[in-house]
N, C-alpha and C positions, 0 to 999 in steps of 0.2 A: 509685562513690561510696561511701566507707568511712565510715560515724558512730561515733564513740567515744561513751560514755557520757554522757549529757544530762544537766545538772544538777550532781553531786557530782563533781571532779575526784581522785582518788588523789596523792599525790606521785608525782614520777617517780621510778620505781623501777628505771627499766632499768641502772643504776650503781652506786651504794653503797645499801646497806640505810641505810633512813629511823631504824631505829632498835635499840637491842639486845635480844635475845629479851627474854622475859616475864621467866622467868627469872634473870634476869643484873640488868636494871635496871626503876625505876620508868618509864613512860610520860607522858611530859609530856602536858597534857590537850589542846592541839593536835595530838596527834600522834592522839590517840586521837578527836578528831572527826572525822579525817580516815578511819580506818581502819575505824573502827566500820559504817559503811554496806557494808564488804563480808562482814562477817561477820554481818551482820543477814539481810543477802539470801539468805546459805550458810545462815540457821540454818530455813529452809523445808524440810523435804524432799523437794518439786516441786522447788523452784530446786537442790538439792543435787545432783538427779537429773539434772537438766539441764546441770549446770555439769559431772559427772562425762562425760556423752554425747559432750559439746560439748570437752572436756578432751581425750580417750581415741579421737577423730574419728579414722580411718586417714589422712586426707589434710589432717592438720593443719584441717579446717572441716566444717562438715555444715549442711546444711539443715533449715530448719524443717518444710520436707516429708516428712522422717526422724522427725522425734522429736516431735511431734506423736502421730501413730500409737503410741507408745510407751507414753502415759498416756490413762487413761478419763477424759480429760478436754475439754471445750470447746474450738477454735482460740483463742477469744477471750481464754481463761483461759491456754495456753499463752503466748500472745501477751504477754499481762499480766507475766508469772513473766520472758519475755523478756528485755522493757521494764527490770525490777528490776536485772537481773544486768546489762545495757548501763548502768545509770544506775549502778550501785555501782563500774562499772569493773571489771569481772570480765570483760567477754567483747566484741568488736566484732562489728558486722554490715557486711554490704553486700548492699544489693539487686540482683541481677541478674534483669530479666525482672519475672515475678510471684512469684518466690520470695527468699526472706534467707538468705543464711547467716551463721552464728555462726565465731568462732574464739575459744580464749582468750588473755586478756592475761597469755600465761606470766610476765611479770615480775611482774604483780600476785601470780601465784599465790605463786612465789618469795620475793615478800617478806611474802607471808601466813606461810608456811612457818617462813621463817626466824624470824618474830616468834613461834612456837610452840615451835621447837627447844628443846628441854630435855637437859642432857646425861645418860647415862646415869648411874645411883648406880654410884658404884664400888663393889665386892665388898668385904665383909670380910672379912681372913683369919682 
C-alpha cells in the first residue's frame, strides 16, 4: 500500500519542468503556491536531514527504523517531520509489517533543482 503525499499535491513533474529557473523568468503566483510547500518543509533542518538520508538511501528507500536512531529525538517527533515531507510531496511511504519506508520523489527533487539552476557568470576577459 503506497501513500503519496496527503493534502498539498505538487504539479506532475515527471515530464516537462512546471516552469523556468528563478533566474530566467518571473514565477506566476500559482505556480508559486504550489511549490512553496516543499521548500518550506526543506527549510527545517530535521526535515533537510531527513530528506538528505532518505535521498542518498543505498537501495533507493530506507526505513524509519534507520533514521530515527540517527537524531536525539522523539519517534513521535520524527514521525511529525515525516508526515511534513510526505504531505509537501517530497518523499512516499509504504508500510510494510510494523515498519514505513520512505523513498524520494526524485522528479519533485529535479524540478526543485531545476527551478534553482542559475547559469554560471561568464569570465571577463
Amino acid at each position: 500500500m503506497s501513500k503519496q503525499g496527503s493534502g498539498l499535491s505538487l504539479v506532475d513533474l515527471s515530464a516537462e519542468p512546471c516552469c523556468s529557473p528563478l533566474a530566467e523568468a518571473r514565477m506566476p503566483a500559482e505556480t508559486a503556491e504550489l511549490l512553496a510547500p516543499a521548500f518550506k518543509a526543506l527549510g527545517d533542518p530535521v526535515r533537510l536531514q531527513l530528506m538528505s538520508m532518505i535521498a542518498s538511501a543505498p537501495d533507493g528507500e530506507v526505513c524509519v527504523c534507520d533514521l530515527t536512531p540517527a537524531f536525539d529525538l522523539s519517534g513521535p517527533t520524527i514521525s511529525h517531520h515525516l508526515k511534513t515531507l510526505r504531505a509537501a510531496g517530497l518523499v512516499d511511504a509504504e508500510r510494510r509489517g510494523t515498519w514505513v519506508y520512505y523513498r524520494p520523489r526524485r522528479a519533485v527533487m529535479r524540478q526543485l533543482a531545476l527551478l534553482l539552476a542559475a547559469d554560471a557568470p561568464t569570465p571577463v576577459s
